[in-house]
N, C-alpha and C positions, 0 to 999 in steps of 0.2 A: 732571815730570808737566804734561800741558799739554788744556786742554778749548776746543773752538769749538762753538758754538751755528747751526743755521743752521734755516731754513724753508721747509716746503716743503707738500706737499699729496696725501691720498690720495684716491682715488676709491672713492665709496659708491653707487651708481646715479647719479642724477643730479646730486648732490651729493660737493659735495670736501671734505670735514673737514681742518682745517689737523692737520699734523705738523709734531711737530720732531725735529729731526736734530741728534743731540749724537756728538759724533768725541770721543775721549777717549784721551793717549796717553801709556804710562806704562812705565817701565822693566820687567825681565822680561823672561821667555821669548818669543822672535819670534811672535807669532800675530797673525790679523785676524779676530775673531770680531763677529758682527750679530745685532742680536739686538732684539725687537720684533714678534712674529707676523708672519715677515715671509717669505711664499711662496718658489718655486724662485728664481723670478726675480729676486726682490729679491737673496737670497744667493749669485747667480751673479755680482750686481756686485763681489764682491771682486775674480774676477779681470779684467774688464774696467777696472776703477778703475787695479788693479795697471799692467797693460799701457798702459793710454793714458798715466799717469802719466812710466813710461818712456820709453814714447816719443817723447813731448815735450821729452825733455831736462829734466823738473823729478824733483826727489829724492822719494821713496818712502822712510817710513820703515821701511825692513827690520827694524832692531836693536829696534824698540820693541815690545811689546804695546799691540796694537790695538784699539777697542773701538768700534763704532758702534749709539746706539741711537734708534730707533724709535719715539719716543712721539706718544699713548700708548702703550702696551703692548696692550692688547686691542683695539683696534685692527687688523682683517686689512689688509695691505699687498701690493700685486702690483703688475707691472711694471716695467720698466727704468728707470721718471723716476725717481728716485732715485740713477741710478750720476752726475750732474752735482752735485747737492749734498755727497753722500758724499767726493767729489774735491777740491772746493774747503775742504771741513771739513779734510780732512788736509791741504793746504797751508798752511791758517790753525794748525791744532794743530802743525805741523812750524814753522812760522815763518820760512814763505813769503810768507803773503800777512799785515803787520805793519800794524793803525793802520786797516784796512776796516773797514767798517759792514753788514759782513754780517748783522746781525741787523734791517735794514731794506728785508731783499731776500727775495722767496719764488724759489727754486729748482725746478726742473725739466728733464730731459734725458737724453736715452740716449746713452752714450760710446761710440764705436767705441775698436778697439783702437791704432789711431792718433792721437785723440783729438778728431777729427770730432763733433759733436753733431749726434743725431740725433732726428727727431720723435716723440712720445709722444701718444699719444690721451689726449682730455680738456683741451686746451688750452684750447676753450671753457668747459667746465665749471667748469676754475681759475679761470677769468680772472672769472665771473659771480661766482663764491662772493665771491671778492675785493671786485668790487660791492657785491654783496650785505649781507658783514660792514661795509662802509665803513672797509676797512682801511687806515693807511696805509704799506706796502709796495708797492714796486714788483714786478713778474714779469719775472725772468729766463726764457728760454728757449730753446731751438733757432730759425734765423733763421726754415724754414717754420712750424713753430707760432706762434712771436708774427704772423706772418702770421695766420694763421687765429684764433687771440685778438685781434686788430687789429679785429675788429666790435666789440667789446663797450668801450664809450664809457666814460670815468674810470677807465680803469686803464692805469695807467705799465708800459709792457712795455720791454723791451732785449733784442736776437735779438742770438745770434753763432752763426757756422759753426762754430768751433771755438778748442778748450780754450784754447790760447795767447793767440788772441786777448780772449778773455776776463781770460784772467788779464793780459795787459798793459794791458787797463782798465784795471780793478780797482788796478795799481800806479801809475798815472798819476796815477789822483784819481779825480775822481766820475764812474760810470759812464755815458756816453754813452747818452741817450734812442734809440734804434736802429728806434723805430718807423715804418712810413709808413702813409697813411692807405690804410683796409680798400680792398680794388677794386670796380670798378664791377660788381655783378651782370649778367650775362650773359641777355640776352632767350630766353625758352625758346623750343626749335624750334617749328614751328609744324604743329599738325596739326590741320587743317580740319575742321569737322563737318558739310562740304559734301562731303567725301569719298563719305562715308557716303548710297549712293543710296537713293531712296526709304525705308521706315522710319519713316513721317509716326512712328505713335505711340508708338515707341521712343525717338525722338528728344524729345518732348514728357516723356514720363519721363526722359528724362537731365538735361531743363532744369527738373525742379520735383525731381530730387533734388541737383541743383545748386543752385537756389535754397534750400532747405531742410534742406539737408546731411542727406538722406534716404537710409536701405541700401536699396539696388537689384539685384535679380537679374533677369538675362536667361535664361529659358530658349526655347529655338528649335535647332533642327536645324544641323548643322555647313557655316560657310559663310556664314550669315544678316548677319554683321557684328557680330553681339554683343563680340567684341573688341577691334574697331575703337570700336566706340564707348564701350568702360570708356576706351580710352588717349585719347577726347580729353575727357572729364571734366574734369581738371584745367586745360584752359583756359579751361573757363567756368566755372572758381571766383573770387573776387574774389583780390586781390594780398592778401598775407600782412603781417600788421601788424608793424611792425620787433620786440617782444619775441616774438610767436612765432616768427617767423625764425629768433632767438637759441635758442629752447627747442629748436624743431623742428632745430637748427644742431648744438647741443650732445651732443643725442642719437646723432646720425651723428657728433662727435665721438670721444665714448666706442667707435666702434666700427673708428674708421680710416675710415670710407667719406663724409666731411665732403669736399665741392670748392667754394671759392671760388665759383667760378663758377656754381655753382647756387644762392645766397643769396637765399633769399625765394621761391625757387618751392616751387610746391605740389609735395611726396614723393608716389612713386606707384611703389608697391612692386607685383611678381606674382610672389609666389614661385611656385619648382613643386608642382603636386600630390601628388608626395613630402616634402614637407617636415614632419618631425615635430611635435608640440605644443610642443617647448621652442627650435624654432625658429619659431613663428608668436609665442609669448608673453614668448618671454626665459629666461632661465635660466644653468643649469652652476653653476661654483664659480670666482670670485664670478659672481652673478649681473648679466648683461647684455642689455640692450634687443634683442626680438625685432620679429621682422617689423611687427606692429602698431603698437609702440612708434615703430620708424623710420617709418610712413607717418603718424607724427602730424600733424594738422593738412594731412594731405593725403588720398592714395585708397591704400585696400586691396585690388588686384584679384586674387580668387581665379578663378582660370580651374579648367572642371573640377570643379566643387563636389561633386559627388559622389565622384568619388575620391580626395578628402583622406581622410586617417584621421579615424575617427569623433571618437577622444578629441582631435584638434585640434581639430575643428570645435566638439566640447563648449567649449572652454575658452575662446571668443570670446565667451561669449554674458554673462559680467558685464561685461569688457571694452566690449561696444556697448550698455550702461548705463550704467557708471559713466565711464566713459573714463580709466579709469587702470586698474593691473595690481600687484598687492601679488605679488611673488615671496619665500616662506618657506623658506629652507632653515635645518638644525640648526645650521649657523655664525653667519649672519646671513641679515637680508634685506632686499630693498631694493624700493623704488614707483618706476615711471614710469609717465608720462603717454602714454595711448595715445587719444586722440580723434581718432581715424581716421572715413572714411567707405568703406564696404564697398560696394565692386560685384563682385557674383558671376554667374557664367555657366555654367550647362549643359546637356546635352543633354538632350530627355522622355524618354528611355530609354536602352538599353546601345546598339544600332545608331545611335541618336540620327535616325532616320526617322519619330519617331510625329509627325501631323501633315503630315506632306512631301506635299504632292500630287503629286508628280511620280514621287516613287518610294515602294514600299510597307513598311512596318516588321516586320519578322520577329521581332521579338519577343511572346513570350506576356505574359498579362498578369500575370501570377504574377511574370515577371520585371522589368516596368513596376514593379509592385509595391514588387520587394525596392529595386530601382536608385532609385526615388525615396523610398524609407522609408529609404534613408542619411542622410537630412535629418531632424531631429527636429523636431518639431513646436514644443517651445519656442527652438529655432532660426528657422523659419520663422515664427512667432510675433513676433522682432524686428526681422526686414525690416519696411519699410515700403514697397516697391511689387514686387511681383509681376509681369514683365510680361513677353509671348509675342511673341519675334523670327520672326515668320514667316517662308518659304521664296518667293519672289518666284520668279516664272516667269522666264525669260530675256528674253519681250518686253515683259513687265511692266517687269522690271528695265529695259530699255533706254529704254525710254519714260518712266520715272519721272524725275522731274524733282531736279536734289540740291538745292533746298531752301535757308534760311538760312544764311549761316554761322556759324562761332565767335563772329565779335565782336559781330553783332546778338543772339545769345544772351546771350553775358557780361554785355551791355550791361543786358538786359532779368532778368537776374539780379542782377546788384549792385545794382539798385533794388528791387527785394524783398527781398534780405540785408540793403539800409539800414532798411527799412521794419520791419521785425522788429527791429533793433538799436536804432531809435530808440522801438520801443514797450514792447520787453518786454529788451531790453539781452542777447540769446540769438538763436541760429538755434531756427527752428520746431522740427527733430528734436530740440535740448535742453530744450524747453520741458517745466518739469515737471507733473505729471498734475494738482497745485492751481491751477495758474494756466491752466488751458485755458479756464475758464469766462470768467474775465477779458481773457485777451487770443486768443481763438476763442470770439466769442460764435455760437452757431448762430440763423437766423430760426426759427420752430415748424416749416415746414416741411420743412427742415433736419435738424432734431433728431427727427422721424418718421422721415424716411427713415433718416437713422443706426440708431434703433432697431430699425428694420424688421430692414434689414440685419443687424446683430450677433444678433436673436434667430433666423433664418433659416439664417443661414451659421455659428453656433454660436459667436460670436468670445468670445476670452477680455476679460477689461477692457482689458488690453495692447494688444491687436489694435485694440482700438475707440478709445483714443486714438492709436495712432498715425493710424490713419484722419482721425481730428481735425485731428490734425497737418499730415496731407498735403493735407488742404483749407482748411485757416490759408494753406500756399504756395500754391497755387491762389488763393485771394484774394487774396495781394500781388502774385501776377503781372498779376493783374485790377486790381490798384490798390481793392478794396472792405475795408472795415471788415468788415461782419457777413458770415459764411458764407454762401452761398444754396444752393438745394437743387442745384444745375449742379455746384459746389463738390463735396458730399457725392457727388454722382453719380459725379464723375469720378474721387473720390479712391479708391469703392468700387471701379471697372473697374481701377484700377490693385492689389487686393487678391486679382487670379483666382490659383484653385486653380492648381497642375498641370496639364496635361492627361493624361487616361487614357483 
């Protein structure tokens, strides 16, 4: 009878709860039984273990009873990272691997049937938690994962290609540090917001909900640019502070869709307008970071806002409050971090002509109606600028001049996100509803016209601080302390209705 101990780690949302991994192997009837709440996938490593094991030329104990478990126990387990610890436990329980210090190693890896290692989602996640505990174990891993774990600073990683190699570490001595250092993030491509012709006050909205990390919907007739200008957002956001990197890193992690090469740029997710609620919020069995989730700390551009399905759209709206997503299911459940910035676009109607002067809108208004009552009012209620991408003539359009570009924007933006950060340690849009007084103080004049406004235009309290809020950014891009009434003015033109 022979037992190895090994460690490893399962994925809980964001978080990797350590497991450990006990091989246990004992005379009896031939069998390889696993056992530890441990999904399809888990249990399909018997025979992937089996076979690489094989084909390696290292022994497989056949004649024995098998036993592999899982703890904790209550604990759900999924995925393939486990067929690499499971493997090296039976070499050590078989007395193969004699005299290792496997129990000062975390484990990770998918076994081909050759016995090739292969990557596992969550490398970041592991490697953070590791951090995090202040553990002292090294992480083993597949060589691209410890790549991708190679951002996350004070943790001892060792990548091998494959099983052999490994195990002729391991019998050599102490296992060879295999790391290189993380690569050089990749400058993002570059998309001008000089593109984008004329557009004066669209563009002035993109740069005070840039500055203020403010939800912004363009609605305007198809054609206007309202697309073009969600995708160059993200370049005049300020650069990503190395631990969100790591969050916003991890998150893509967990999902497979993490590239080096995109390290510290700002996410800027569009999904299609068919995309269900538990792909915009996360979900399934276990539950995983959805659309939102992955645009954290970057842009969430809904193209089409009206024809998403209602109950998706419903289920954004605590999401662009709280900035995080509690998914419950009867097994478990799990929180990620969603502090996304929404820009939405679509048309004033179903022909999307209402407005055009060039051509006429055929629709009723009955139907005006229904098409823009997809939107709920305590949805449009959380935006914070409302603004009309007009239909530009063609000579208009030609003559119109393109304007700034990106980098005098950016420029003129990371000094208002400093200005905010050094005063109230938050962007404007987080700024909570007690602290408006203190740090958006209004002059008298100011604070009439607010009132004016919100008892006229019927605004909820909600509605009237964000207003606040989007004239706090208007002040830092002005460089002023106190709000002035130009502030409050501009911030209310940026709160129009619809058009009907």
């Amino acid at each position: 009878m022979s037992l190895a101990l090994l460690h490893s780690r399962a994925l809980a949302g964001l978080s990797a709860p350590a497991v450990t991994v006990e091989v246990h192997l004992a005379p009896g009837l031939p069998s390889f039984t696993l056992v530890g709440l441990a999904d399809t996938e888990v249990k399909e490593a018997r025979e992937r273990v089996r076979a690489a094991l094989t084909s390696c030329g290292l022994r497989f104990p056949h004649d024995r009873r098998i036993t592999v478990n899982l703890a904790p126990a209550d604990l759900p387990k999924e995925g393939a990272r486990f067929d690499l610890p499971i493997a090296i436990g039976l070499l050590a329980a078989s007395g193969q691997l004699e005299g290792v210090q496997l129990d000062q190693l975390e484990w990770a890896g998918e076994l081909s049937l050759s016995g090739e290692l292969r990557p596992v989602r969550g490398a970041l996640a592991q490697a953070l938690a590791l951090r995090s505990e202040g553990s002292p174990r090294a992480l083993v891993l597949p060589e691209s994962s410890a790549s991708e774990a190679a951002w996350v600073e004070g943790v001892q990683l060792h990548g091998a290609r494959h099983l052999l190699d490994l195990v002729a570490a391991l019998k050599e001595g102490p296992l060879p540090c295999l790391r290189a250092p993380a690569p050089e993030a990749a400058p993002a491509p570059a998309l001008d917001l000089r593109d984008v012709r004329g557009q004066a006050g669209p563009k002035r909205a993109l740069e005070v909900a840039a500055a203020g990390g403010h939800h912004l919907l363009l609605v305007g007739p198809p054609g206007t640019g309202k697309s073009m200008l969600a995708q160059r957002l993200p370049g005049l956001l300020p650069p990503l502070p190395f631990e969100a990197a790591l969050e916003t890193a991890a998150l893509q992690s967990l999902v497979g869709s993490f590239r080096p090469e995109a390290f510290a740029q700002r996410p800027f997710r569009s999904p299609h307008h068919s995309a269900s609620a538990v792909a915009l919020v996360g979900g399934g069995s276990p539950p995983r970071p959805g659309e939102i989730s992955l645009a954290h700390q970057g842009v969430l551009f809904l193209d089409e806002l009206p024809e998403f399905n209602r109950q998706a759209l419903e289920a954004l709206r605590e999401p662009l409050e709280t900035g995080r997503i509690h998914i419950a299911r009867a097994a478990r459940s799990s929180e990620f971090p969603a502090r996304f910035q929404l820009v939405a676009a679509m048309n004033p109607c179903p022909c999307g002509q209402l407005g055009n002067p060039l051509k006429a809108c055929r629709c009723t208004p009955d139907q005006v109606a229904r098409y823009q009552g997809r939107l709920s009012g305590p949805l449009l209620d959380r935006l914070d600028l409302l603004v009309e991408v007009p239909l530009l003539a063609p000579a208009e359009l030609a003559a119109a001049p393109s304007g700034e570009g990106t980098a005098a924007v950016a420029a003129r933006v990371a000094d208002a996100r400093a200005r905010a950060l050094h005063r109230q340690g938050s962007s404007n849009a987080d700024l909570p509803p007690g602290a408006l007084h203190e740090h958006a103080p209004l002059a008298p004049a100011a604070a009439t016209l607010l009132q004016q406004a919100a008892t006229r235009l019927a605004w909820s309290a909600r509605a009237q601080h964000r207003v606040q809020r989007v004239a706090r950014t208007l002040a830092d891009l002005a460089g002023r302390t106190e709000l002035q009434v130009s502030d409050v003015a501009e911030a209310i033109q940026f709160r129009r209705a619809l058009p009907t």
